[in-house]
Each structure stands twice: as structure tokens, then as C-alpha cells.
N, C-alpha and C positions, 0 to 999 in steps of 0.2 A: 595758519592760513588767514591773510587777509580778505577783511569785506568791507561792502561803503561805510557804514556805518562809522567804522574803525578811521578809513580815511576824512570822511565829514571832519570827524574830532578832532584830530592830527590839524587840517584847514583850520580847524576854527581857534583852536588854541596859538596855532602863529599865528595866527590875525590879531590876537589881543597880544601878542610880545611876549608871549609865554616862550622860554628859552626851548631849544629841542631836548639841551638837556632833562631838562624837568618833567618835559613830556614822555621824555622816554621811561625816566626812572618812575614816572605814576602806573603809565602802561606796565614796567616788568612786574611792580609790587603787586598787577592783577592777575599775573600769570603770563602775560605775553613774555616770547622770544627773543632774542636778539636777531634771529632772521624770519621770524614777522616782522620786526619794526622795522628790519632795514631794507624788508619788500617795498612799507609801507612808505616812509619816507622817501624811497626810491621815485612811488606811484606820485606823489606830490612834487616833484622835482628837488627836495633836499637829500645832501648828504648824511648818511647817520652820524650823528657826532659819538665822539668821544666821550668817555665818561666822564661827569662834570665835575669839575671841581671845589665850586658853589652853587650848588644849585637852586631855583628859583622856589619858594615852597608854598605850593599850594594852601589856596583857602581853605578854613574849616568844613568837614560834611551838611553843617548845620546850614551854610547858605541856600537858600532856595533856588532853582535852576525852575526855566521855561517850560512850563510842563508839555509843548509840542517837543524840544530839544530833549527830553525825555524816550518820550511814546514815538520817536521816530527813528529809535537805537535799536538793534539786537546784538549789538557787541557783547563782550565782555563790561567794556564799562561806558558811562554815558556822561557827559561834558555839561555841567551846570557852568552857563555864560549867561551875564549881567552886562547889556552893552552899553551901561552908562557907567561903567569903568575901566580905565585902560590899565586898568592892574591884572594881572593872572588870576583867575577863576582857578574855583580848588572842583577836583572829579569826584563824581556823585560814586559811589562803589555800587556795582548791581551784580546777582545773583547768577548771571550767565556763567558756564564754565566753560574756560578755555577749550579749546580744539585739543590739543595738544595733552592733557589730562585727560582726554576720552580714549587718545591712542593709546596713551599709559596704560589704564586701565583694560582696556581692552584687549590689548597684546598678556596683560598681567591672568588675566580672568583665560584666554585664548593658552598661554602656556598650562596653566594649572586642571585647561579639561585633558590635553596634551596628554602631561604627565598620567592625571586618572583615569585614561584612557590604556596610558603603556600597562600602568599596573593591572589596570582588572584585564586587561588580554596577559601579562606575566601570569595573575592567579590561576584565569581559565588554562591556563597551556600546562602550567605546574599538578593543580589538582584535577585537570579535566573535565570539570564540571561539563560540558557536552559533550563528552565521551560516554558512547556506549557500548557495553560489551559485546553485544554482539558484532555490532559492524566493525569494531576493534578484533574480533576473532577473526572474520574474513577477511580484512589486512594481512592481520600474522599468517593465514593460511599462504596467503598468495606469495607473502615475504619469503616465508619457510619452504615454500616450493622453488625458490630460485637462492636456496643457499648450498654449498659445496661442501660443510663440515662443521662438527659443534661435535662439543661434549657435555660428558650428561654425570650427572650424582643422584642415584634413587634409592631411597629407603621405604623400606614395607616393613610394617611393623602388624600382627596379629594377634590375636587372645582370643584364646580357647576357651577360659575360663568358664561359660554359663552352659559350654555343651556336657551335659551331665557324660551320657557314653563315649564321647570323645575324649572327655579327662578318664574316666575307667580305663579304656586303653592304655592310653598315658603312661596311668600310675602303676598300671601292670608291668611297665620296663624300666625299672629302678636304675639302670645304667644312668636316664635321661637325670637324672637330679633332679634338686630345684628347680622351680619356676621351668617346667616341661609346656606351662601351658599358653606360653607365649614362644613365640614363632621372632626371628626379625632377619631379616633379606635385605641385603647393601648390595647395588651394580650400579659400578662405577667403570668410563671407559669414553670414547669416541666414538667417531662414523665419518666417513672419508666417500660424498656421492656425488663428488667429482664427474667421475665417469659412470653414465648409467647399465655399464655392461660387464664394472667389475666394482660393484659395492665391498666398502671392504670397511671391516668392524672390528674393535678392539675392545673386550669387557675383563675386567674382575669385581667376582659375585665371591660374596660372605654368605655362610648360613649360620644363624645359633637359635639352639634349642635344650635350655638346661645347662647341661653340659655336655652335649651334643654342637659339635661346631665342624663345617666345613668352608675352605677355599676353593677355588678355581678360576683359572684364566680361562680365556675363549675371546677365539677368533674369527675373520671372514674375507677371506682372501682370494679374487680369484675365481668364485663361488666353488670354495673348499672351507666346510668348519675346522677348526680346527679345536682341540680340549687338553688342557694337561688340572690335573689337581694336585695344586699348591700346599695342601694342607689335608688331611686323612682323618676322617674321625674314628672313633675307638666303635668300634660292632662289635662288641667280642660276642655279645648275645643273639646277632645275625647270623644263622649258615648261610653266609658267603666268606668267599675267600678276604684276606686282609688286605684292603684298600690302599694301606702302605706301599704295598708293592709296587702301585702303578703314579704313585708323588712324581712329580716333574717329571712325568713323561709324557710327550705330544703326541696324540691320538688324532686323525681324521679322516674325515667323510665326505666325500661331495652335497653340497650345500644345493644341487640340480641335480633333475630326474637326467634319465637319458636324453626324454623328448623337451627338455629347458624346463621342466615345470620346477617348482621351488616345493620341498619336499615338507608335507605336511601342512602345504596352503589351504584355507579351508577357502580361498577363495580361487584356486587353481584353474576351475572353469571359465572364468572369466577371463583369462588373462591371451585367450586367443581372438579376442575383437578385435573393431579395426580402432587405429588414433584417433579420429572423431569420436567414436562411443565413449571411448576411457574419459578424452575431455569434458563430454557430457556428462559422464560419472563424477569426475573430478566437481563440476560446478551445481551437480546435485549436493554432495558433500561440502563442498563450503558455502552452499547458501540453506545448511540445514540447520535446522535450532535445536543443535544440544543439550544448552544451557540457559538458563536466565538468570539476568545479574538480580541480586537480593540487595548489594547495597556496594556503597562507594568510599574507599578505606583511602585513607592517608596514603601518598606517593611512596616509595623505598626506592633505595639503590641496592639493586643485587648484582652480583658480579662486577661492581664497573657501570651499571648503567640505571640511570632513573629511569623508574617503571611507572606508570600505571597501575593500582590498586583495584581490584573487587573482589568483591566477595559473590557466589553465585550458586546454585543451584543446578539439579536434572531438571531439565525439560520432557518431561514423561511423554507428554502429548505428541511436542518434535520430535522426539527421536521414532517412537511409533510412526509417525508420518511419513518421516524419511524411509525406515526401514518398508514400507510397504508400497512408498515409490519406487522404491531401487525393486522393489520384488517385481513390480509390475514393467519397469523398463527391462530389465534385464530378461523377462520372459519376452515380450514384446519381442524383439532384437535375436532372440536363439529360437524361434517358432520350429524350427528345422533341427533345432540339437536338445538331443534327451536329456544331458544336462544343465542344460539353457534354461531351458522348459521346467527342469524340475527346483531348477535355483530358488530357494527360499529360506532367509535370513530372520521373519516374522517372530519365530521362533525366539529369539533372545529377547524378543516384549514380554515374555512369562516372565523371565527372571527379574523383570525391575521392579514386580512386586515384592520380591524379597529383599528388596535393599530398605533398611529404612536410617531413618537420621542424619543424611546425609546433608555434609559440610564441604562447601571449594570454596578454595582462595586461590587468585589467579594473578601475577606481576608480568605486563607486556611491555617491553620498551617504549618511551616516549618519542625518540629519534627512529630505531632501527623498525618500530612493529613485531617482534619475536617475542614470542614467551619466554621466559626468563626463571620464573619458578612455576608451581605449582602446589597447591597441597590440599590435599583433600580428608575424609572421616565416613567412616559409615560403618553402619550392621547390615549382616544377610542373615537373614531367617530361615536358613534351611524348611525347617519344618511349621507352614503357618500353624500349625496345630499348638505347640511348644513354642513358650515363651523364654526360647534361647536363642542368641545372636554370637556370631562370629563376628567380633570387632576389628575391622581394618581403617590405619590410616596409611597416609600414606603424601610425601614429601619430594618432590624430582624440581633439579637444579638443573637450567640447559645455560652456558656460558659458550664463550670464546667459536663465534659461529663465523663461516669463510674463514676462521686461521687454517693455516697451513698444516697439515696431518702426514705423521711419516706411520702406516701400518705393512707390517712387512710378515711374509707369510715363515711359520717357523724351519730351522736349518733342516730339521731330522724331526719325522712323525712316524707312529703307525697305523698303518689303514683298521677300520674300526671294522672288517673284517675279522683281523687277526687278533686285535681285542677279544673281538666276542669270542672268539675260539679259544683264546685263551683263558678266560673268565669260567665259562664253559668246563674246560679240564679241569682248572684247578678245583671248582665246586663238585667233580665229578671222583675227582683225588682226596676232597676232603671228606665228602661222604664216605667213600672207601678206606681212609684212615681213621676215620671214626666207628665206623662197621670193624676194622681191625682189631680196634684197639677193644670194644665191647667183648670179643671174639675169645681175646688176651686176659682180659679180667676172667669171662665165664670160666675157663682152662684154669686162672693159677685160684679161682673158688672148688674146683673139683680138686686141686691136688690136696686140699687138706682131708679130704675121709680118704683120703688113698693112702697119705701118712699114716694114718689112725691104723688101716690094715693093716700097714706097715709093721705098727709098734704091737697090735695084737699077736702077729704071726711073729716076730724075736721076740718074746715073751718081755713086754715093756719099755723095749726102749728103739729110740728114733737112730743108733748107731747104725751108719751103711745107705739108709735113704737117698741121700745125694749122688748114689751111683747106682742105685737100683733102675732095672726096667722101666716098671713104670714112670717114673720121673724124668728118662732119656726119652719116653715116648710124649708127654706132654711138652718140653723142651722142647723138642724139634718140629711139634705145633704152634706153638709160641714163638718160633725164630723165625718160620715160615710166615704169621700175621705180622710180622714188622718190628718184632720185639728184640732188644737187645740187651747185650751187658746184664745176662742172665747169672743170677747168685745164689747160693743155696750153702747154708753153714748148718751143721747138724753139733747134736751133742748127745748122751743117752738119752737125757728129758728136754729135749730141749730143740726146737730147730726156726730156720727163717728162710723165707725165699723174695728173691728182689727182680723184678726185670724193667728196663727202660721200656715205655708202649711206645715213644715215639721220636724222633730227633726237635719234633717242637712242644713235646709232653716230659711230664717229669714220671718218678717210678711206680710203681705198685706192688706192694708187701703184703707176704702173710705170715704168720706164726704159729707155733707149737700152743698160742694163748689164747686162740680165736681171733686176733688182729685181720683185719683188712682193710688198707687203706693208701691214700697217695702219699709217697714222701718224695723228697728234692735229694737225696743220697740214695744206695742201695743200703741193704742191713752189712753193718761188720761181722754183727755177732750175729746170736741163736736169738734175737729181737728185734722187730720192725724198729728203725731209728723213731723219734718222737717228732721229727716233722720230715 
């Protein structure tokens, strides 16, 4: 950008026969343009020349220049003229900097806040640093109230270990094995709540305990549960019937009362207000303070998606709070209804005394808002007296949220009526097979003094017993309690008696030798077999 200054100089150097060339290449060496000069020469009435091809060379700096032709520049450079020579005057160099170097810079300085600008919003957005959790909770709430489907992975893991009379139990059921005193619970499944009038759920639950282990699927279809057990564990030490029996077979039950209530809600009462209320319930609940963040952990990607980190705590105080608003709306609102009136949830403030030690970590998506994992830690104190705690942690995985869910209700079930009737019988069958079969032992422990008669009255010997009376009349007590494949081998000194107690039992022996006892064959001979 040209100024007088700049033009004075230009004037006064052709005026003493200073070529343009010369002038020009003194101006570029101070920083000027090519289109400064050729504004500038413009402004003067010359053409820009050409680059010279001799050009005129300036006087040394050491000449002295006018000191008004000085002090009346603010150019870049200023023009020491002697007008008692018609020779070219050499340019004074002065400190000014070009225009043009200021844009440089300035545009250079203008990119690089630019750039540390992008980056520290990249870092805030990556690690969150204004993010907090709680107003991050009431996103995900609001997000996760307008999703359609997600699936989930949760593990519960427990130890029993410090509860002195709980491991006593325990250890009194030798079936459980080792490590009886840890608990661990996996359900793994989806949820499909598309339509709010046919929620429909798909789970498979692990249990192990020792060596104590079960499976099961479970369903929700329709509102019908559905249950089949994948997997049977060994009871043999339970009077109940064997669990085997009912492996992959679909059991169910309506998941709604008659009158639509959802069976075993403890929040059932409630569920007859109007849509306003519920809302207001809803936005009591997501503007309550369950939690409070403890600190701010490094980003992850769980499932597929960078999350948000914290770490966080119970809100002892919030939740009390809550729970004692909600008690007090909810009466408010049913003044008219006994169980309105009588609604109070306060009650589960006792129990958060007993939790102690308590550890969350929480990962919410960055993009979507959803919670992502979970995992938590704590003891409960059953007893403040006793300084024992039941350790639970506990791990849940929520992915793949709005995909698309096929859950479909199963081909062939049986109503959990006919279960229970059935379960029922057979426990009723099993007592009664077991009462037999005691029945069948006390009978073949009398036949041995009856031998003894036996062998008193033939003067020593057991010949004939196997077709005596008395023996046809104990027999045909013994066939009658359920008893089969009845044996009896005699000899003078010598006898045995065998009978099966049961088609899922093995046999029971006695001898001429005092023997009584269970074997897996009858006797061949005048001797109970040895197993």
C-alpha cells in the first residue's frame, strides 16, 4: 500500500536522473512489492519499467541526507538528496516495516490461534472436561426414553465369605463343593419397546455356585413370560423332584393381572393416574441426584462407540430427597385412594445404611448420550452389630441400541398351572416312594428273627424257609410297597434275601450273617453280593 511519502521519493529521485530502474530495485531490497511500485509509479505518471539490465548504483549509506528530507518520511525508506549533484543519491535504509510483512504476520499469528483454538475444543470434546455427570445423566435419560431396542450383558458376582452363619449353611451341603461361598449371575439378552403395549424380552441367565450351576432362557412376549431350563443342576440332596425332567421344556404364564396390572409390581398402584402425572413422575426422576461424580477418567470405546468416563458415587442425600418427594406427590395426587394415600417408598432410605464402600464407573456415549457400560462394588451390612459384609460387584454392558430385534414368542409351552401340578405330584410321589421304600427295608429287617424261628423249630437248619408262610406273608407286603424282583436262596446253614425298592433305586439284602445293606445286583447265592 502506497503513501506520499513513498511518492515524494519516487519524484525526487527522477528528478536527479536516477533511472526507474534503480529506483525500483532500492525500493524491492526494502521490502516493497512489485504492485506497490507499480501503484506507485502509476501515481507519478511513469510506466513500471522492466527489470534493469544495468543498473544505476546507488550512493554509499555513509552520505549525509537533509535532515528535514529525513523527519518528513514515514515510509519504509527515506531518500538522502544533495542538490548540488546531478548524480543519483544513494537511500538512507530506515527501520519502518513494510505493510505487507505485517499482513504476513498477522494472517501467520491469526492461523496458528485458528489451529489452538480447533485443538483445545478437539481435547474439551474428546476428554470432556465440561462435562458433567450429572446433566450428562439427564441427556441419557431423555435419549434412552426415545430408544426402541438395545441389548444388554450383566454380571453379578457375590461373596459370602465374612458371613460366619451363612458359610455354616454352606458347608453343611457338601453337594455345593468348593468355593460354595461365592455366588456369580450372567443375563445376557435384549428388549424390543417398539410398541408400548407389547414389550417383548429375550434373556439367558447363568447361575454358579461351587459346583452348583444352572441355565435358563426367558422370555416376554405378548405380555406372556415365557421359561424353559437349559441346563439342570444335580439336587440330589433336595426333596424335590429332579429338575431334569423339565430341561427344554417352555413353561408360561401371563406376564398381566386380569385387571392389566403387571404382576408383582411393587409399584402397581400407581400405574392408574393420568399422562400428566406419569410425566411429572418421569421429570421428578430424571432431574433427581442419584449420583455424584467423584472424578473424571480417561474416554473408552465400548461397543463401537467413544464414551465419556467417570467415576462416581451414591448421593445418599438425593436419593432420600427424591424418594420423599415422590412420597409426598404421589399422596397429594390419590387423597381419594387407600392406596395412594398409603404409597410410601421412604422405606428403602434404611437400607442405604447398610451399603458401604461403594465404587461406580459409568461410560456414556459422546455422539448418541446412552450409557454404554456400567460397573459398580459395594458391601451390605446385614447386621450393623457384625462386622460382616456381603460383597457385590457388579458389571452391565448396554450396546446395539434402535437395531432392529426379531423376539418371537415360543412354538409349544406349558401353562405354569400345569407345571405347578405337576411339580406338585411328583413331590407328592416322591414322598410316597420314599415312605415305601423305608416301609420295604423295616419288613425285610423283621424277616431275619423270623428265619431264626425258622431254623429253631427244623432243629438248625434254614432248609424250606423260601416257601414257608411266613415268608409268602412278608413278600406279599413288600410287593404291595413297590418292591420287585424279589429273591430268596436258602441252604441248610445258610440263606439270602434280595428285592429291588424301586425302578429308580437299586436293591436291599439280607443274610443268614447279619448283612444288611444296599447292592446294585440281587444275591445269586446264600450271600448278599459285595456291592
Amino acid at each position: 500500500m502506497i503513501n506520499p511519502q513513498l511518492l515524494g521519493y519516487i519524484r525526487q529521485q527522477l528528478s536527479l536522473n536516477v533511472s526507474k530502474e534503480a529506483i525500483a530495485n532500492s525500493l524491492k531490497s526494502q521490502g516493497w512489492t512489485d504492485a506497490d511500485l507499480g501503484e506507485a509509479f502509476a501515481a507519478v505518471g511513469v510506466v513500471t519499467p522492466p527489470t534493469p539490465t544495468a543498473p544505476v548504483t546507488p550512493l554509499s549509506p555513509a552520505t549525509s541526507a537533509p535532515a528535514s528530507a529525513i523527519s518528513s518520511l514515514s515510509s519504509p525508506m527515506t531518500p538522502n538528496v544533495n542538490p548540488s549533484f546531478s548524480q543519483p543519491q544513494p537511500v538512507v535504509n530506515v527501520s519502518v516495516a513494510p505493510h505487507t510483512k505485517s499482513k504476513a504476520i498477522f494472517f501467520i499469528v491469526f492461523v496458528l490461534i485458528l489451529l489452538g483454538a480447533v485443538g483445545a475444543g478437539a481435547y474439551v470434546y474428546y476428554t470432556g472436561t465440561f462435562v458433567k455427570l450429572p446433566t450428562l445423566l439427564s441427556k441419557s435419560m431423555e435419549k434412552a426414553r426415545a430408544t426402541t431396542s438395545s441389548k444388554y450383558d450383566v454380571t453379578v458376582n457375590v461373596d459370602f465369605s465374612e458371613m460366619k452363619d451363612v458359610m455354616s449353611g454352606l458347608n453343611s451341603m457338601p453337594s455345593l463343593g468348593a468355593n460354595s461361598q461365592k455366588l456369580s449371575l450372567t443375563v445376557k439378552g435384549l428388549s424390543d419397546i417398539s410398541d408400548p403395549e407389547n414389550f417383548k424380552n429375550s434373556s439367558v441367565i447363568s447361575v454358579s455356585m461351587g459346583s452348583f450351576s444352572l441355565e435358563a432362557e426367558f422370555r416376554i412376549v405378548h405380555n406372556i413370560f415365557y421359561a424353559q431350563l437349559t441346563k439342570a443342576p444335580a439336587l440330589g440332596i433336595l426333596p424335590i423332584p429332579m429338575l431334569s425332567l423339565y430341561e427344554n421344556k417352555w413353561f408360561s404364564f401371563p406376564f398381566k393381572s386380569e385387571n392389566g396390572q403387571t404382576i408383582t409390581n411393587p409399584f402397581s398402584s400407581i400405574s392408574g393416574i393420568s399422562s400428566k402425572e406419569k410425566e411429572r413422575l418421569y421429570k421428578m426422576f430424571r432431574d433427581a441426584h442419584f449420583v455424584k461424580q467423584t472424578g473424571k477418567l480417561s474416554p473408552e470405546t465400548i461397543s463401537g462407540e467413544s464414551s465419556y468416563h467417570f467415576a462416581f458415587d451414591l448421593d445418599k442425600d438425593g436419593i432420600s430427597s427424591y424418594l420423599q418427594s415422590l412420597k409426598e406427590y404421589i399422596n397429594s395426587i390419590g387423597k381419594s385412594d387407600s392406596s395412594l394415600s398409603a404409597f410410601d417408598p421412604t422405606s428403602i432410605k434404611k437400607e442405604l445404611d447398610n451399603l458401604k464402600d461403594f465404587q461406580g464407573e459409568i461410560w456414556i456415549g459422546r455422539n448418541d448420550k446412552l450409557v454404554h457400560k456400567i460397573a459398580v462394588s459395594f458391601g451390605v451390612q446385614p447386621n450393623l452389630t457384625k462386622n460382616e459384609q456381603v460383597k457385590l460387584n457388579m458389571v452391565a454392558i448396554m450396546s446395539d441400541y434402535n437395531e432392529p430385534v426379531l423376539i418371537t414368542a415360543p412354538t409349544e409351552s406349558t401353562s405354569f398351572e400345569t407345571l405347578v401340578s405337576n411339580v406338585m405330584n411328583d413331590s407328592i410321589g416322591s414322598a410316597r416312594q420314599k415312605g415305601n421304600e423305608a416301609a420295604i427295608k423295616a419288613t425285610m429287617a423283621n424277616i431275619r428273627p423270623q428265619a431264626e424261628l425258622f431254623w429253631d423249630a427244623r432243629k438248625g437248619v434254614y432248609s424250606g424257609f423260601c416257601l414257608s408262610t411266613e415268608l409268602k406273608t412278608s413278600r406279599t407286603y413288600i410287593e404291595d410297597k413297590g418292591g420287585t424282583g424279589f429273591v430268596c436262596k436258602e441252604a441248610a446253614q445258610k440263606y439270602a434275601i434280595g428285592v429291588k425298592l424301586s425302578d429308580s433305586s437299586g436293591y436291599w439284602c439280607i443274610d443268614s450273617t447279619g448283612v444288611i445293606k444296599s447292592t446294585t445286583i440281587p444275591p445269586s447265592g446264600t450271600v448278599c453280593p459285595v456291592k
